[in-house]
C-alpha positions in Angstrom: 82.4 103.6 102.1 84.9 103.9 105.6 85.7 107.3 106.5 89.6 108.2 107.0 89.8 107.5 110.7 88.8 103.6 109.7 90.6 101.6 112.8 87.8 101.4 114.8 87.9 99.6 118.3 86.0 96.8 119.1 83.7 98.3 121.5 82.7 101.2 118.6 81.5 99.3 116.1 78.1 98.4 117.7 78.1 100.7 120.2 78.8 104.3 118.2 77.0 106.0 115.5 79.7 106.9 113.8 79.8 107.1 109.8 82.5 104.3 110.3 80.6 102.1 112.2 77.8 102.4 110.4 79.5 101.2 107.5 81.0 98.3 109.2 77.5 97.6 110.3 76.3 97.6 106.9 79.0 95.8 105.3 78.4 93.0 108.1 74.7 92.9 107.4 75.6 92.9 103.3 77.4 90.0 104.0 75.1 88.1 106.3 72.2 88.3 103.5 74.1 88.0 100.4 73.0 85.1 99.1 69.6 83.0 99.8 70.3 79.9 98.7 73.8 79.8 99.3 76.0 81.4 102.7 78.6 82.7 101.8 81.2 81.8 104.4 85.0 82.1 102.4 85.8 85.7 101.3 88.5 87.2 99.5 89.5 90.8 100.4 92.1 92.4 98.0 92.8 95.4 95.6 93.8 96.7 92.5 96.9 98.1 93.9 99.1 98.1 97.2 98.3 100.1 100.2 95.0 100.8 99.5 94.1 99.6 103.1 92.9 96.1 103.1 93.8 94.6 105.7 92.7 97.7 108.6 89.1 96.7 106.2 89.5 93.0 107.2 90.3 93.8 111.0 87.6 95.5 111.4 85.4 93.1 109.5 86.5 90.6 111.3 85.4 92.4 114.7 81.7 93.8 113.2 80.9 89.6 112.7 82.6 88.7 115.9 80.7 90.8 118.3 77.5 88.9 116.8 78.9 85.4 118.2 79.4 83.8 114.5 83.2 82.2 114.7 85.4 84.1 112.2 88.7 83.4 111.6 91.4 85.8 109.6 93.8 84.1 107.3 97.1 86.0 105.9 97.2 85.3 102.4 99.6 87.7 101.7 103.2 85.7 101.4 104.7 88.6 100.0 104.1 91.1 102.5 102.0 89.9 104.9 101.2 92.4 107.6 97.8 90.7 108.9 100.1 90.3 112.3 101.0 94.0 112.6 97.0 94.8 112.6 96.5 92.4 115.4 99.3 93.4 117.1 100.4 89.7 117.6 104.1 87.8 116.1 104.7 86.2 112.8 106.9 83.0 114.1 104.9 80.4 111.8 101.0 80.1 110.1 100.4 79.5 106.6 103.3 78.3 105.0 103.7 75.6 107.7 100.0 74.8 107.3 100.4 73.9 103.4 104.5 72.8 103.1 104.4 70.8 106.4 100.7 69.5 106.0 100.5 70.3 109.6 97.2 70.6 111.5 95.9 73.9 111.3 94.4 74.4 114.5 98.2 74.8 116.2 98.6 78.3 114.1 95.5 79.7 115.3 96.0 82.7 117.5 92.5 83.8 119.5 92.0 87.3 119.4 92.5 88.5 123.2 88.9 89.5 123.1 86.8 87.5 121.4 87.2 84.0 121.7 85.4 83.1 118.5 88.2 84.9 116.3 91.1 83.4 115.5 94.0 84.4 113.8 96.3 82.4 111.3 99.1 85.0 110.0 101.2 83.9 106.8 104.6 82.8 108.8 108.3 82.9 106.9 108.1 84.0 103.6 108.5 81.4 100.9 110.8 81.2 97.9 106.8 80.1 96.0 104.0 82.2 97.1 101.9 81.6 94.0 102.7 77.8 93.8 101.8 77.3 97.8 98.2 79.7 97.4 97.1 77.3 93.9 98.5 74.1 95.7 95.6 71.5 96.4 96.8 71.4 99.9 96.1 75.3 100.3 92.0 74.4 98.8 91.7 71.6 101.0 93.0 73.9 104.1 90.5 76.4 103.1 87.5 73.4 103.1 88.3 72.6 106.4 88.5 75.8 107.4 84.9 76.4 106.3 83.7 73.4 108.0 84.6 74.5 111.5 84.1 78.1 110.9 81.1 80.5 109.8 83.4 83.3 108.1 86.7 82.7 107.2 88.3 86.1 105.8 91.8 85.9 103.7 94.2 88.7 103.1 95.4 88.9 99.7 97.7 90.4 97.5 96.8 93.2 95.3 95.2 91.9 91.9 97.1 94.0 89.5 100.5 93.1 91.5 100.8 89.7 91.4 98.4 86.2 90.5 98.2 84.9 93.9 94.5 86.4 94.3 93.8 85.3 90.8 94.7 82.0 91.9 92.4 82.3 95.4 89.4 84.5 93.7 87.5 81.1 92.6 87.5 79.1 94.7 86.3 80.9 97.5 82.7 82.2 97.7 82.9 85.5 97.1 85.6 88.4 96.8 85.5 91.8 97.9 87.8 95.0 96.6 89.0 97.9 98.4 89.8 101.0 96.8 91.1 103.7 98.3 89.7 107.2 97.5 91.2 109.9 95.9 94.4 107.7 95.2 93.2 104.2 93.3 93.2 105.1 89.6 89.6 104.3 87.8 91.5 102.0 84.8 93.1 100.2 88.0 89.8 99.2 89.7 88.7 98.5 86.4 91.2 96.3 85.3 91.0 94.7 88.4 87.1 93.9 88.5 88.2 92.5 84.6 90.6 90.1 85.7 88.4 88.9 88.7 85.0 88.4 85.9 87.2 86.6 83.5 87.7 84.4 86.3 84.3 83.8 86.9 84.6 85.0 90.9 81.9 86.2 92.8 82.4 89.2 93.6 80.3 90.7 96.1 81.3 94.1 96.0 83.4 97.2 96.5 84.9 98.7 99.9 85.2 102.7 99.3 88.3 103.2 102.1 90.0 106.5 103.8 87.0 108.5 102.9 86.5 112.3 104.2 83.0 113.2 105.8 81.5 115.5 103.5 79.2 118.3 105.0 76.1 117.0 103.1 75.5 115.0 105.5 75.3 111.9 103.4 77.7 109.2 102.4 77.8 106.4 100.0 78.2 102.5 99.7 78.5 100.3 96.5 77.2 97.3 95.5 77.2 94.5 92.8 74.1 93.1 91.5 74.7 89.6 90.0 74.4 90.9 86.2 78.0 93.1 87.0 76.2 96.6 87.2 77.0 98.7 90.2 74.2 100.7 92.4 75.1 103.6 94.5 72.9 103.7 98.3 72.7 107.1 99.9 72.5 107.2 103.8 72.2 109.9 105.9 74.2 110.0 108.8 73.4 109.8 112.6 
């Protein structure tokens, strides 16, 4: 669960005791011990429905396992409406597309974070005429090998589920998927229908992202999880 105010700076998310850096924290620590016998190192981060906030989640992501020292790279997925650049505050010239229609070395699209040296950043570059066709191309799964090889996380931006079947197309072959909802404006049937369409598929999905959530008085807030058998557990944390 992130609060409302969810772009958090670099420096915040360790240092603070914020609700939202708290979640961050946890979300980074969900992720480190996910799986025992196997890392998961490629993950999916979409929604039911556009808007919903994904990609300020993977930014910030992408910072909570940076400041650890892992190497993490973001990858813009999203050839529709890619907007992975506008979070980082760097230019869309070329990335993706060139990657998979050129069969061009990746490692001349990766932008390093201005920070962090061990984040890089591949945005989607010109919008093609074939989105899905370029994301379920072989040369787009054998980018995404490599990619794993020389990285510890490698976070991709996706299109909504319900929108469009690029993510259905992504969601297995990467090690696991995660699905931000937005609160008090994703529709229950539309998270549902999404979580469907990802099980049908067999993905791994390792959980849900609760986004743009108010602090309530209580003094509490909440985080959900998966367990492997598809049945969702509520944590209760009280906050510093």
């Amino acid at each position: 669960m992130i609060d409302a105010d969810n772009n958090v700076y670099k420096n915040n998310i360790v240092k603070s005791k914020t609700t939202v850096s708290e979640a961050f924290r946890s979300l980074r620590t969900n992720l480190q011990f996910t799986s025992v016998d196997k890392k998961v190192k490629s993950i999916l981060i979409t929604s039911s429905l556009p808007n919903e906030g994904k990609s300020t989640i993977i930014k910030n992501l992408a910072y909570a396992l940076a400041m650890t020292g892992v190497k993490v790279i973001v990858v813009d997925c999203d050839l529709r409406n890619p907007t992975v650049h506008q979070m980082f505050k760097i230019p869309n010239i070329s990335g993706l597309t060139n990657i998979i229609v050129e069969d061009d070395r990746y490692e001349k699209y990766v932008i390093s974070d201005k920070e962090f040296d061990n984040l890089g950043i591949i945005t989607s570059g010109p919008i093609p005429p074939n989105p899905s066709e370029l994301i379920g191309s072989n040369k787009m799964k054998s980018f995404l090998n490599k990619l794993k090889e020389d990285y510890d996380y490698v976070l991709l931006d996706a299109p909504p589920v319900l929108l469009v079947t690029d993510p259905t197309v992504l969601a297995p072959v990467v090690d696991g998927v995660i699905l931000v909802i937005q609160a008090n404006k994703t529709e229950i049937e539309a998270t549902k229908r999404a979580k469907e369409i990802l099980t049908n598929l067999k993905a791994n999905i390792l959980g849900a992202v609760l986004n743009k959530v108010k602090e309530q008085r209580s003094g509490y807030y909440y985080y959900y999880y998966y367990n492997d058998d598809g049945s969702k557990h509520k944590r209760k944390r009280r906050k510093k």
